[in-house]
C-alpha positions, 0 to 999 in steps of 0.5 A, spaced: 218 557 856 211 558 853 208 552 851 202 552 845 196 552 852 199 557 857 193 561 857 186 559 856 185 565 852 186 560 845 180 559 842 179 552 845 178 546 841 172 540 841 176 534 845 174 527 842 169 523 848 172 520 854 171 512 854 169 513 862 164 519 861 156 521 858 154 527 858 148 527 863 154 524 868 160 530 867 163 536 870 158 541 869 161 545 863 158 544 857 159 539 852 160 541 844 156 538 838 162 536 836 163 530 842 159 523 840 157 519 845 163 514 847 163 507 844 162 504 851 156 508 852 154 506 845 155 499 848 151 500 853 145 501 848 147 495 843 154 491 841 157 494 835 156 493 828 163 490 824 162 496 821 164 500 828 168 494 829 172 496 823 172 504 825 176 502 831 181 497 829 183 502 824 183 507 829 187 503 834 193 502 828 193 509 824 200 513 824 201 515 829 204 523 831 208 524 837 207 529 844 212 534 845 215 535 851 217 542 853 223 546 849 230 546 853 227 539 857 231 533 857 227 527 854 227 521 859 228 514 857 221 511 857 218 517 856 215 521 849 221 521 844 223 526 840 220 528 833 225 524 829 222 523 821 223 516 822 219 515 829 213 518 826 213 515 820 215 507 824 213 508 831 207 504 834 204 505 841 204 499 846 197 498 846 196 493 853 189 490 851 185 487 858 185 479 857 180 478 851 177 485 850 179 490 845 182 497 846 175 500 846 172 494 851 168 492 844 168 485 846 168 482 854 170 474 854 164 471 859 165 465 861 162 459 857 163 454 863 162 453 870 165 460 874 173 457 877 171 459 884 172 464 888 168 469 885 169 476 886 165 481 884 170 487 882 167 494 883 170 500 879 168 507 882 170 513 878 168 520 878 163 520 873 161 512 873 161 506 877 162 500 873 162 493 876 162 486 873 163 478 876 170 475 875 172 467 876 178 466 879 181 465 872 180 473 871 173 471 866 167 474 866 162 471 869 156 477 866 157 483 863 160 488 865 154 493 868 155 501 869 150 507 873 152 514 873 156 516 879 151 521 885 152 527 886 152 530 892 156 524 893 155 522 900 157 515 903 149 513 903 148 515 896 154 512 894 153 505 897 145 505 895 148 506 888 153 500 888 148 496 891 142 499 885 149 497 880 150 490 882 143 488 883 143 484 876 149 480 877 150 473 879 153 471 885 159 473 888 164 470 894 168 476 895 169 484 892 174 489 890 173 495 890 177 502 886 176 508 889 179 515 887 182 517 893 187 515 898 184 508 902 188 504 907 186 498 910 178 499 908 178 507 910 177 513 906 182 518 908 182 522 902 175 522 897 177 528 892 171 528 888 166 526 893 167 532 898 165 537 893 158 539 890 159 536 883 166 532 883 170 536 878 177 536 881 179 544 883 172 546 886 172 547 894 170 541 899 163 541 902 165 541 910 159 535 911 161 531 905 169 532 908 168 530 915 163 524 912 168 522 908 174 522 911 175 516 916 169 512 913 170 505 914 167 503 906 170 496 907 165 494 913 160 498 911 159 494 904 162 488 907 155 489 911 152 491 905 153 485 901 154 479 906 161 478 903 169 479 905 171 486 902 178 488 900 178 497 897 184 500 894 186 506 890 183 505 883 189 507 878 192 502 884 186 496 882 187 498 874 196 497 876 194 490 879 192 487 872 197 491 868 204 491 870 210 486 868 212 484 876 219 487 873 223 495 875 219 500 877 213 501 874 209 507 874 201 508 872 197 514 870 189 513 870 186 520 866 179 520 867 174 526 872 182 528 874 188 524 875 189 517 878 197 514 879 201 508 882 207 505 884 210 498 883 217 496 885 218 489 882 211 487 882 209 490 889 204 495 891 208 502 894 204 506 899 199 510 894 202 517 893 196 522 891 202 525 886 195 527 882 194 533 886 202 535 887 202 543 885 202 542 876 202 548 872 198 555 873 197 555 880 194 548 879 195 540 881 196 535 875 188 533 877 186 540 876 190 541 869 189 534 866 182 532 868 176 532 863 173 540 865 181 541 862 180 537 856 173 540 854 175 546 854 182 547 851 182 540 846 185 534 845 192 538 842 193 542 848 191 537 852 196 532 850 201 538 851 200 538 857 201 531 859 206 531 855 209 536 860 206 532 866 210 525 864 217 529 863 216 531 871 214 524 873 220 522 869 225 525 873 221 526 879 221 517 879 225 515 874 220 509 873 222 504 868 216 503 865 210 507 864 202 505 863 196 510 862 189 508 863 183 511 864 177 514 859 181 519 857 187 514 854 183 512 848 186 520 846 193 518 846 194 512 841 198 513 836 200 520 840 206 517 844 212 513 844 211 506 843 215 506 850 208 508 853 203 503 854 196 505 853 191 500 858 185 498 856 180 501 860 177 494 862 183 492 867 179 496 872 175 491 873 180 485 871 186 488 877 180 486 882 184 479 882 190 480 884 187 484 889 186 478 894 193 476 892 196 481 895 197 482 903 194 487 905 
């Protein structure tokens, strides 16, 4: 059946901005005038009026329009709903906001008083940025969150120099947890999808040096030796999984920033990383490839939703899941689109997952 975006020969649409991605740090496909910067580049700068505030809190409860899954597919439960006058007029997505911070991150409770020990610094990497900040025990902001552009070409050196350059102005930490876009187990790199090209964006061919560079390299010790601290690394869509599921049934996250991130938790507990982002999608092309920010500046923010309304249809039935989480910069696109069964993740769970990290076995 053809769907609205089956061929990229429709005239393409401007996408509303990533809450992950500056211009200076994305894919090279130009940006056009109708993208704004994000509001999280916006607080870098300054924090945001009431007026702004105001904007976004409006935003967050208009009335929302429904995804559509494909014709003649059978709707899952927990999945997107069908059309029905009386949900669009009366559903309401789940927004999961992060302990003390908004949807659109505008506000991060720092710790009035002395920091409940241990500390952890909890590093975010992702395909466009890295972001880090200093959490106590009690899952509080010790500092403001801080954030540079990810290198490219990103070798592990770069990498670890720039993680080093993002935590400098931090206050000290006892131990780290890093999220990192790729398979890791056991503090090793297997896969680095978007550090083996020449500039991250998902689809490109790999650069041999950067391939054999990244595949095995040991970034638990490294930044262990870097840092002078004990270092936990795991998937990043797994880290922002740690800080937003129940603890109850099968629980699916989907991340959606550069490319496509999941995870997979049973009863609370962590499933093996399965990179079913880059699973053969549509087109000849992954769920990464298809569902990524190049895609979504290219095509709009309406085929785009088709599409991951395509996408959700597919997990569904390939895992049954019972409940369904969406993070990532590009999450903010969804809210009021889809049905109140789908928890959009603030984005700030990144950094608040980097907790529970060191609660789990490794």
């Amino acid at each position: 059946m053809t769907t609205e975006d089956e061929t990229d020969r429709d005239a393409p649409q401007a996408a509303a901005p990533s809450a992950e991605t500056t211009a200076s740090e994305a894919p090279p496909v130009p940006l056009t005038e109708a993208l704004a910067p994000t509001a999280e580049e916006a607080m870098a700068v300054s924090p945001p009026t009431s007026a702004e505030a105001d904007e976004a809190q409006a935003e967050a409860v208009a009335p929302p329009r429904k995804l559509q899954a494909p014709r003649g597919t059978a709707r899952p439960a927990g999945g997107l709903a069908p059309r029905t006058p009386r949900q669009h007029v009366a559903a309401r997505p789940t927004v999961r906001k992060a302990p003390a911070a908004s949807a659109q991150e505008a506000t991060a409770s720092i710790a009035p008083v002395a920091p409940v020990r241990p500390t952890t610094l909890a590093i975010d990497i992702g395909g466009t940025g890295l972001k880090a900040s200093v959490l106590d025990a009690a899952g509080k902001l010790v500092a403001d969150r801080v954030r540079v552009h990810t290198p490219y070409p990103c070798t592990s050196k770069a990498l670890v120099e720039a993680l080093a350059t993002l935590v400098a102005p931090l206050p000290a930490f006892e131990r780290v947890s890093v999220g990192f876009p790729g398979v890791v187990r056991k503090g090793i790199v297997l896969t680095a999808p978007h550090f083996v090209t020449k500039t991250g964006v998902p689809g490109e061919p790999p650069v041999p040096k950067l391939l054999a560079a990244w595949t095995g390299f040991d970034m638990a010790s490294v930044l262990s030796s870097r840092f002078g601290r004990p270092v936990r690394v795991c998937n990043d869509a797994d880290l922002q999984g740690l800080d937003v599921v129940s603890g109850s049934g099968l629980e699916f996250v989907v991340t959606l920033g550069t490319g496509v991130g999941t995870a997979l938790f049973l009863d609370g507990k962590l499933a093996p990383h399965l990179e079913l982002a880059h699973h053969p999608f549509r087109r000849g092309q992954t769920y990464d490839e298809q569902l990524g920010d190049t895609p979504l500046r290219r095509i709009g923010a309406k085929k785009w939703r088709k599409r991951l309304d395509e996408a959700i249809v597919n997990f569904h039935g390939l895992l049954n899941y019972d409940k369904l989480y969406i993070g990532g910069g590009n999450a903010r696109l969804l809210v009021g689109h889809v049905d109140p069964s789908v928890t959009i993740v603030d984005n700030l769970a990144g950094i608040l997952g980097g907790i529970k990290l060191w609660e789990i076995d490794e």
